[in-house]
C-alpha positions in Angstrom: 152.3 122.1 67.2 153.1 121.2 70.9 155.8 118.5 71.2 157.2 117.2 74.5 160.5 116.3 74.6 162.7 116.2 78.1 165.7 114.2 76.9 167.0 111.0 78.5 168.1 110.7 82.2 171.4 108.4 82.8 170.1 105.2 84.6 171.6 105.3 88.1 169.5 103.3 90.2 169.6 99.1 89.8 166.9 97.0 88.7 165.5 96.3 92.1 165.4 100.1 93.2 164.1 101.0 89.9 161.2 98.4 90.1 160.2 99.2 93.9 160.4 102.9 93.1 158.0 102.7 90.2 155.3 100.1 92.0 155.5 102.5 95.2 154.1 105.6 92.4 151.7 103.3 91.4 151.0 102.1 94.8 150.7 106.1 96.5 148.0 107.0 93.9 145.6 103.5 94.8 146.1 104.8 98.2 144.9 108.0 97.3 141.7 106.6 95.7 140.6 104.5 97.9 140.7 107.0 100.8 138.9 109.4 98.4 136.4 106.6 97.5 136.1 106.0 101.3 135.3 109.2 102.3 133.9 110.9 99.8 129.7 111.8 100.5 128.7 112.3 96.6 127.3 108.8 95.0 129.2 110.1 92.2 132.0 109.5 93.7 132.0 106.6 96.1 129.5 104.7 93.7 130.3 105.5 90.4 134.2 106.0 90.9 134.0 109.5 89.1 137.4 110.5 89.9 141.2 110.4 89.4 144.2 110.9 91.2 148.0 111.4 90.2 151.3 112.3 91.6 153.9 114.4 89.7 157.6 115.4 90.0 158.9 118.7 90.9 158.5 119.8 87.5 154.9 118.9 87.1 155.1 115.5 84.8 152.6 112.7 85.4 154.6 110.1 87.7 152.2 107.6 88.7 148.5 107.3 88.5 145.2 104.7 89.2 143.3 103.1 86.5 139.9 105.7 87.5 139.2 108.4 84.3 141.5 108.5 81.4 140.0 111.4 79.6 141.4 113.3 83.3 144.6 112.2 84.1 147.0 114.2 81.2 144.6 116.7 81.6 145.1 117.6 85.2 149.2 118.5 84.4 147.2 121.5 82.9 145.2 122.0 85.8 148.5 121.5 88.4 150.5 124.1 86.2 147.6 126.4 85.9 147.6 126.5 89.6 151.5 126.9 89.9 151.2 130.2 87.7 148.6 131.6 89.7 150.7 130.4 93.3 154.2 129.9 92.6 156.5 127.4 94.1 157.9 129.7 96.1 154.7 131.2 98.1 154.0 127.4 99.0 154.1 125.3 101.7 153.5 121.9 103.5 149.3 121.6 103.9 148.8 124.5 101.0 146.1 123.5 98.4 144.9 124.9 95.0 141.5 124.4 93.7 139.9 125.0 90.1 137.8 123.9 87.9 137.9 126.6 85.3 137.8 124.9 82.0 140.0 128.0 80.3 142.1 127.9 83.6 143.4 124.5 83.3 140.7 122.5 83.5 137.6 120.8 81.6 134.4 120.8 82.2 133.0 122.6 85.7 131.9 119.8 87.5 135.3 118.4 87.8 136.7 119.9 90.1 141.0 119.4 90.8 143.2 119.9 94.2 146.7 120.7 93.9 149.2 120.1 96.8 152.6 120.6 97.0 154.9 117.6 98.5 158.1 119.1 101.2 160.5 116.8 102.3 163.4 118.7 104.6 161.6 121.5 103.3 162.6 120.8 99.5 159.8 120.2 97.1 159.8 116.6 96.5 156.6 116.9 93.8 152.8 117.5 93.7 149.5 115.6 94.5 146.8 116.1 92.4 142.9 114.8 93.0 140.3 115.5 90.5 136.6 114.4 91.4 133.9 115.0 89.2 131.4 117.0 91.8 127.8 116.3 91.8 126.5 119.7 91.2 128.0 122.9 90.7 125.4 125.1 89.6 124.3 125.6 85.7 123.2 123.3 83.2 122.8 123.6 79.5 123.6 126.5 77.7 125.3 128.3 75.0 127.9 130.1 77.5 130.2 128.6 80.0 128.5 131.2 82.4 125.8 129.2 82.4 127.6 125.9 83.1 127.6 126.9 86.9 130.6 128.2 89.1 133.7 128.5 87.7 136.9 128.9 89.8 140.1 130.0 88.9 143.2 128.7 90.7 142.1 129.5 94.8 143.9 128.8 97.3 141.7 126.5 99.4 143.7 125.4 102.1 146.4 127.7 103.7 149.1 125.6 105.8 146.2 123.3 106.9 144.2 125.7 107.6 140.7 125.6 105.4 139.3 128.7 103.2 135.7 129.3 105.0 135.0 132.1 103.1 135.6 130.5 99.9 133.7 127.0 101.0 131.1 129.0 101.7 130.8 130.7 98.4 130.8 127.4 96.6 128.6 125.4 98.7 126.1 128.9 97.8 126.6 128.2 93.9 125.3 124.3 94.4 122.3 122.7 94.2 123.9 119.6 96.7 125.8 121.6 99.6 125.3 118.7 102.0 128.0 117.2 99.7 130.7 119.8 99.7 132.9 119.9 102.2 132.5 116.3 102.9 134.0 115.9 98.7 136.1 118.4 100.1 137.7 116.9 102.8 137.6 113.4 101.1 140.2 115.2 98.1 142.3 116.3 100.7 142.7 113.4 102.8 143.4 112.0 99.2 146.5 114.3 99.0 147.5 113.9 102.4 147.6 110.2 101.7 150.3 110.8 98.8 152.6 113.3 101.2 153.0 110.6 103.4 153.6 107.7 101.3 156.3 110.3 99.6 157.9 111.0 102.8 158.0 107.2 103.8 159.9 106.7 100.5 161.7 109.7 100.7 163.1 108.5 104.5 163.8 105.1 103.1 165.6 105.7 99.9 166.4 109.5 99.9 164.9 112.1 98.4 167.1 112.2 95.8 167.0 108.5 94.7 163.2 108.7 95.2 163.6 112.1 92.3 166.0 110.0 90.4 163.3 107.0 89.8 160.8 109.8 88.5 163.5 110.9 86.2 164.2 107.3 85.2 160.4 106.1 85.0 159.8 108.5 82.5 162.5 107.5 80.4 161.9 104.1 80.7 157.7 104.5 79.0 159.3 106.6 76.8 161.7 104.1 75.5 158.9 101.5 75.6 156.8 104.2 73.4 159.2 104.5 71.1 159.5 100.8 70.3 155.7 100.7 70.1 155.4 103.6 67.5 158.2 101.9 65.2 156.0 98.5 65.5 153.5 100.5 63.5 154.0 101.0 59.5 155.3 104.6 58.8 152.2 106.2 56.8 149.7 109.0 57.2 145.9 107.8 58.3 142.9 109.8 58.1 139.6 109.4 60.0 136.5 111.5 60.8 134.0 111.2 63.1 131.1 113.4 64.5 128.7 114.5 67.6 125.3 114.5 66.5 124.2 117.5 67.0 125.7 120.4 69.6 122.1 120.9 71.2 121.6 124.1 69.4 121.2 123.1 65.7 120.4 120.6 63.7 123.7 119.3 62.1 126.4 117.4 63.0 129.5 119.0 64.7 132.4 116.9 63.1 136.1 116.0 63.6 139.1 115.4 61.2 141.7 113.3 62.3 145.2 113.0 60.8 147.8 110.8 61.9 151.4 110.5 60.5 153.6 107.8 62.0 157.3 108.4 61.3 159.6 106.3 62.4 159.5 106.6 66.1 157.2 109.5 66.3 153.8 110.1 65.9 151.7 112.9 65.1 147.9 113.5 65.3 146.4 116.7 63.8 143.1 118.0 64.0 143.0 120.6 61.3 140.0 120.8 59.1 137.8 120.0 62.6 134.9 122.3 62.6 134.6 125.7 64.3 133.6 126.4 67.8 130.4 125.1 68.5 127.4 126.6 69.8 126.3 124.3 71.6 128.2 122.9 75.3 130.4 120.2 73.5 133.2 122.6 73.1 136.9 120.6 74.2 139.6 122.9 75.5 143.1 122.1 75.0 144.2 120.1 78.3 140.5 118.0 77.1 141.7 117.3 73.6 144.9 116.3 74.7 144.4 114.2 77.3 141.7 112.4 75.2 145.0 111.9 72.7 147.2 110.5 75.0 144.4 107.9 76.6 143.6 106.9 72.8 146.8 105.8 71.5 148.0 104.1 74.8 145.8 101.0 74.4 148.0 100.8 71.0 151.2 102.0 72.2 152.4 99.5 74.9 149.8 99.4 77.9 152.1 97.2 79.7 154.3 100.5 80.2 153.7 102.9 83.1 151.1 105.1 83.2 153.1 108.5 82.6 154.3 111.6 80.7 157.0 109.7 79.2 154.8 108.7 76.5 153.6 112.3 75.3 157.3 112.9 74.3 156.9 110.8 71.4 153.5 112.7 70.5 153.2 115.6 68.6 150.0 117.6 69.0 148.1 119.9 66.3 144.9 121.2 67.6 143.6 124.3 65.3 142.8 127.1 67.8 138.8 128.1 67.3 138.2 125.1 66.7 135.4 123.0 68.8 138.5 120.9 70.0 140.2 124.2 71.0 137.4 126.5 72.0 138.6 129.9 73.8 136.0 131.8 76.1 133.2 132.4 76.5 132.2 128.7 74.1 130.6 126.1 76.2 132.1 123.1 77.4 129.8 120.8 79.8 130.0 117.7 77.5 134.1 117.8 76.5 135.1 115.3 78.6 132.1 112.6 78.1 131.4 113.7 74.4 134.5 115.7 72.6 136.7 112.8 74.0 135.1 109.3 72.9 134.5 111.1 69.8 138.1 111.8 69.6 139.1 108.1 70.7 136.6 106.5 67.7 137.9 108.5 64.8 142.1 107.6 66.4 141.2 103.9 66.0 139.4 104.4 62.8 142.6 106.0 61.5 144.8 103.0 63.4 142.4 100.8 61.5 144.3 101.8 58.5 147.6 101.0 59.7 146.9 98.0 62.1 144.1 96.1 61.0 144.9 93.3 63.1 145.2 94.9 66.2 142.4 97.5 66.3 139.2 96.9 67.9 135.9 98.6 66.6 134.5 101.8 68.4 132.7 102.1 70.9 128.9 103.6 71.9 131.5 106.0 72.0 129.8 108.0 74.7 129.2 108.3 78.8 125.5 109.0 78.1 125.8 111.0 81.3 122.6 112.7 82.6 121.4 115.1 85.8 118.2 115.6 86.7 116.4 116.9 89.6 113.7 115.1 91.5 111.5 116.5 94.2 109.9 114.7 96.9 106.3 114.2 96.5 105.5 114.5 100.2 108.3 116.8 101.7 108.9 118.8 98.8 112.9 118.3 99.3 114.4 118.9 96.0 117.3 115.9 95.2 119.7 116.2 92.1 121.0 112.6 90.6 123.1 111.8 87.6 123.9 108.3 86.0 125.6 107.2 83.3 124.1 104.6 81.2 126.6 102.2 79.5 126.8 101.1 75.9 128.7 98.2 74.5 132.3 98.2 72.9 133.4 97.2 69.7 134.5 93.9 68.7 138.2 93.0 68.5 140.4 91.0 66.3 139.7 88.0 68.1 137.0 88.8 70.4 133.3 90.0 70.8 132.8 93.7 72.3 132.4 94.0 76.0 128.6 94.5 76.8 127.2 97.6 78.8 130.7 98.4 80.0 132.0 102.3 80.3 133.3 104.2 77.3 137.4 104.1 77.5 136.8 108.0 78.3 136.1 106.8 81.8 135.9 103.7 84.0 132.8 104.7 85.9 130.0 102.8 86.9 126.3 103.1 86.8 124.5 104.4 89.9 123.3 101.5 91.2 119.2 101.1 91.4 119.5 100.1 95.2 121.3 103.3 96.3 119.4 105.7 93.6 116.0 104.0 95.3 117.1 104.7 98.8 118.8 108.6 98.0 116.5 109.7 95.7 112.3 110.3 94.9 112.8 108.2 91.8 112.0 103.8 90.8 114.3 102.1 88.1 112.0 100.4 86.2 114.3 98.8 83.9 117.9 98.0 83.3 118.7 95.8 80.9 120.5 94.5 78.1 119.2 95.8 74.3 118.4 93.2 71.9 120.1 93.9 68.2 122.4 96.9 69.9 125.2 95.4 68.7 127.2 96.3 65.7 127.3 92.8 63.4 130.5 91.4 62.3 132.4 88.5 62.3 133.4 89.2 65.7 130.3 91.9 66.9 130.3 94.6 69.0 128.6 94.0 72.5 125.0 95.3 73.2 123.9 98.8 74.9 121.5 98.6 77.7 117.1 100.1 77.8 117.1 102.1 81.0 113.3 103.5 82.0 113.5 106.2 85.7 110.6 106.8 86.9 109.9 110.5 88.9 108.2 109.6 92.1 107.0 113.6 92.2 108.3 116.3 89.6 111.5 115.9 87.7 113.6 117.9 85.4 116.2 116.5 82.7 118.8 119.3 83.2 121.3 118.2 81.2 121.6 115.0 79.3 124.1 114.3 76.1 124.5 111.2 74.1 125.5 110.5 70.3 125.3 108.2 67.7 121.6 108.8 67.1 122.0 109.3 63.2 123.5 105.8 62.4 125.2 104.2 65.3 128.7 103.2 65.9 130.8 102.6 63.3 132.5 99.1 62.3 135.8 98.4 61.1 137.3 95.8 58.5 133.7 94.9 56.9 132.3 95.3 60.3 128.8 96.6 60.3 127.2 100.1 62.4 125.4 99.2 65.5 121.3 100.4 66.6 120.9 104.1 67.0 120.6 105.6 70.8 117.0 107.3 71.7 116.2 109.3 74.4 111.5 109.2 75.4 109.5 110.1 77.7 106.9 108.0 79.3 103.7 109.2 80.6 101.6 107.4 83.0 99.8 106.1 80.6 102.6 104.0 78.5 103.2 106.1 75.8 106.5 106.7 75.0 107.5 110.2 73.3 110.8 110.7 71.3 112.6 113.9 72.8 116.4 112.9 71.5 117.4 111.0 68.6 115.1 109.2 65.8 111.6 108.8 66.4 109.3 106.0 64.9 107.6 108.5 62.3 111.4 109.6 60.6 111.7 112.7 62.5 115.2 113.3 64.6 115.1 115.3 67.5 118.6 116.9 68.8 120.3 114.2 71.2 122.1 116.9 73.9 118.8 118.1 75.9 118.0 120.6 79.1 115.0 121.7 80.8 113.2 118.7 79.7 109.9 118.1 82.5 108.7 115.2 83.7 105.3 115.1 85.6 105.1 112.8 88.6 104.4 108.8 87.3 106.6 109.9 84.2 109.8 108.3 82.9 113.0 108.9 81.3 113.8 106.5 79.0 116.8 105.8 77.2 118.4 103.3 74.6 122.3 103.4 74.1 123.6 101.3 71.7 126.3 98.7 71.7 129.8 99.0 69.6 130.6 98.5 65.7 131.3 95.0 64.7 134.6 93.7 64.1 135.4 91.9 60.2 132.7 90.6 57.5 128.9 89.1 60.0 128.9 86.4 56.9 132.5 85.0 58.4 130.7 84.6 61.9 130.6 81.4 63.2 126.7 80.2 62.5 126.7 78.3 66.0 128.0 81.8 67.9 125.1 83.5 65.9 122.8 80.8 66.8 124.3 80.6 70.8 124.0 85.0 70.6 119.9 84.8 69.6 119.1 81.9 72.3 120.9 84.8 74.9 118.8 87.5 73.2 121.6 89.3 72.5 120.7 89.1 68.8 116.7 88.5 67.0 116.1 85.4 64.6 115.3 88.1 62.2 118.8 89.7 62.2 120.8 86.4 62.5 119.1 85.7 59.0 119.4 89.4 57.4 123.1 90.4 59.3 124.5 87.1 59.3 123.1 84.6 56.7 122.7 82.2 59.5 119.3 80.3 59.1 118.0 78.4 62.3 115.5 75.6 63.3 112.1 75.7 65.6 114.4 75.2 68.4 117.1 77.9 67.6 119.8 75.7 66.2 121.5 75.8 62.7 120.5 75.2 59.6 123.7 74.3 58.1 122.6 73.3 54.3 119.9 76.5 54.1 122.3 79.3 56.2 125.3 77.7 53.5 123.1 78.9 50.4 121.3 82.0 52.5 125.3 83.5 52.9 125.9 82.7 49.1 122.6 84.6 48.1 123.7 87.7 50.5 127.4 87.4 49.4 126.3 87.6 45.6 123.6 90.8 46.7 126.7 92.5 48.4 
């Protein structure tokens, strides 16, 4: 069991100080994004906001951070510490930065890829920038060891009082199949840092460095206190959920989860024993993954309106079974953790709060990033172009609301690569993009729909790595709410046909859902299906004219307002009040 607990700080500063203080950590972290967004060369990055950053006080807890990836920012205190072990405090200086992306070294999953700066002021260390990016290509792909995942770097000193490692820039732009990006990504994470040192500086010459150290002290305290309250909102009890990826690639059967939480008092704990073992497979979560995954959970439940920061894990207690697949040790894969491990993580959390806050919880979500990398070649050059997207699904509906269509799993809030720029960057055509009828997860508020995405390869193409879930049965519901549509991964030949390679196929027969190596022939398509979220209370409670308004929007068929929902309609789509009134009682008294 890991439990943080620092203690209380005595409040010093006033109200005014205090509130200034904590907006300017908010503040120095947007400024960090959008320079790292503005400079950055990898669509990944500047188009799909793939990316976090975060300051931290001297003792490496999580000050301030931007709204980018949840599932990195708690994890990249593990990366930041990992990197002080390797180069302590006192070896540093102004300009020096770490770099890693070793997933047993403090980080995740090898593509993301974190820089570590140290902050002087009057040469006292004031606290630490960190920027994590998720890289477009580092090598590797699928596999069942993390040697195959690509290049994996310990804690490196990168930078050396300003100075830049050429030698060791050299050696990853080598292990890439994009070096045209590196050092532009680079230099986009450090100016990223540098951004932070000077905002820290102009605070630090305004208010002191030791008032600016006191409002770190006091922000802290002031989330944890709001935690607190939050967790005592919630009826002390012990909730229970499981959830489960598909498949880990490798074999056929399902790689689950088990989820306890006990809420006591002002405390809670979540404990993951009776999780499966290690899996073969590249789904494998290490500690700082699982954790952070946690953390970004339970904070849409514990008081969102309270600063982003490690204030709240104090009032979290962690049990994560080592050899587990949610505490994996070397050599176990890990590719998928962050886009697969985690929204598993976050569905079966609010299927346990489901138990204890009915009314608050919302259903899950696709509960997946759906994230993908393939290469493409140019027909006529030969040039060979790697591209990765991340097709959306729909979230689940809430206690008073219908799910969010095609919007990002809460692991992350990335975008889609837009069809414009892919068109323009790479040999490939989007041939489709749009919303998927009957995705959505009925209930009597439903989840919102997934999206039918078709890329076509202009020359050759490659799937090297692509992961989804809920191809057995969909996302789950909550309070009577019903599953959503399966996900499907095809192929499309030139001809039309469309091929199952992940997930159900029309004849019965399911095909593993995490794929690699998978060819395309030039005029060939990758198609994909993700599904929307679970539904939110009983579908025979939804209002009949929202069923009606959701199949003239084709967000819903006629066929599944009648079998889902009980709701009969007209020729011209509107309700049937006397027949849908003794269709619900016939489907109430089946039930």
């Amino acid at each position: 069991m890991t439990t943080i607990n620092t203690g209380s700080a005595q409040r010093l500063l006033d109200p005014i100080t205090f509130e200034v203080l904590r907006r300017s950590f908010e503040y120095t972290c947007e400024r960090m994004s959008l320079v790292l967004q503005k400079a950055s060369f990898s669509p990944i990055i500047y188009d799909m906001v793939d990316y976090s950053n975060a300051i931290f006080d001297p003792d490496v807890n999580l000050i301030g951070q931007t709204a980018n990836c949840p599932v990195h920012i708690a994890a990249m205190h593990f990366s930041a510490r990992a990197s002080l072990k390797r180069f302590p405090i006192e070896e540093l200086g102004p300009d020096d930065v770490i770099i890693l992306n070793d997933p047993y070294d403090g980080g995740t999953h090898t593509p993301d890829v974190t820089m570590t700066m140290p902050i002087f002021y009057k040469d006292a260390l004031l606290g630490f920038a960190v920027s994590r990016a998720h890289w477009t290509d580092v090598g590797g792909g699928f596999d069942t060891h993390i040697a195959g995942e690509g290049l994996r770097l310990p804690p490196l000193m990168l930078y050396k009082g300003g100075k830049p490692n050429t030698e060791l820039i050299s050696i990853i732009k080598n292990g890439t199949r994009t070096p045209q990006y590196i050092e532009g990504d680079i230099q986009a994470q450090l100016g990223a840092l540098r951004a932070a040192r000077d905002e820290f500086i102009r605070l630090a010459d305004k208010y002191g460095a030791d008032v600016v150290q006191q409002g770190m002290r006091e922000v802290l305290d002031y989330t944890q206190q709001m935690t607190r309250e939050a967790i005592s909102r919630i009826p002390d009890g012990v909730y229970e959920a499981n959830d489960y990826v598909d498949s880990d690639g490798f074999t056929d059967d399902p790689v689950r989860l088990h989820v306890k939480l006990t809420v006591s008092g002002d405390r809670i704990g979540v404990d993951f024993t009776g999780s499966d073992p290690i899996a073969i497979g590249p789904i494998n979560s290490p500690y700082a993954n699982t954790a952070s995954a946690v953390y970004y959970s339970l904070k849409f439940f514990l008081n969102p309106e309270a600063p982003a920061n490690a204030g709240m894990y104090r009032q979290i207690d962690l049990t994560i079974p080592e050899n587990t697949w949610l505490n994996p040790h070397w050599p176990a894969p890990t590719l998928g953790c962050t886009t697969v491990a985690s929204s598993k993580i976050t569905a079966a959390i609010w299927m346990a709060l489901a138990q204890a806050i009915p009314d608050r919880i919302v259903a899950p979500t696709c509960s997946d990033a759906n994230w993908f990398v393939a290469s493409a070649t140019d027909p006529t050059t030969g040039e060979l172009h790697v591209f990765t997207d991340l097709p959306a699904g729909g979230w689940g509906g809430t206690p008073a609301h219908d799910g969010m269509h095609v919007t990002m799993d809460p692991l992350g809030n990335c975008q889609n690569l837009p069809a414009e720029i892919a068109e323009l960057l790479f040999p490939i055509r989007y041939n489709a993009y749009e919303m998927r009828t009957d995705s959505a997860g009925a209930g009597r508020y439903r989840g919102g729909v997934g999206v039918h995405v078709e890329v076509e390869f202009l020359g050759r193409g490659e799937m090297i790595w692509m992961e989804c879930s809920r191809t057995r049965e969909g996302s789950p519901g909550v309070n009577g709410g019903l599953h959503s549509a399966r996900q499907r991964q095809m192929r499309k030949n030139s001809n039309g046909q469309l091929e199952t390679i992940g997930g159900l196929a029309d004849d019965g027969t399911w095909r593993p859902q995490m794929l690699g190596g998978i060819q395309f022939q030039p005029g060939e398509s990758f198609v994909f299906e993700s599904t929307g979220g679970g539904g939110w209370g009983d579908p025979l409670s939804r209002d009949p004219e929202l069923v009606a308004q959701d199949v003239r929007d084709d967000i819903i068929s006629k066929e599944q307002a009648v079998n889902l929902y009980g709701v009969m309609l007209t020729a011209d789509f509107t309700v049937d009040q006397q027949a849908t009134k003794i269709k619900r009682t016939e489907v109430r008294h089946k039930s």
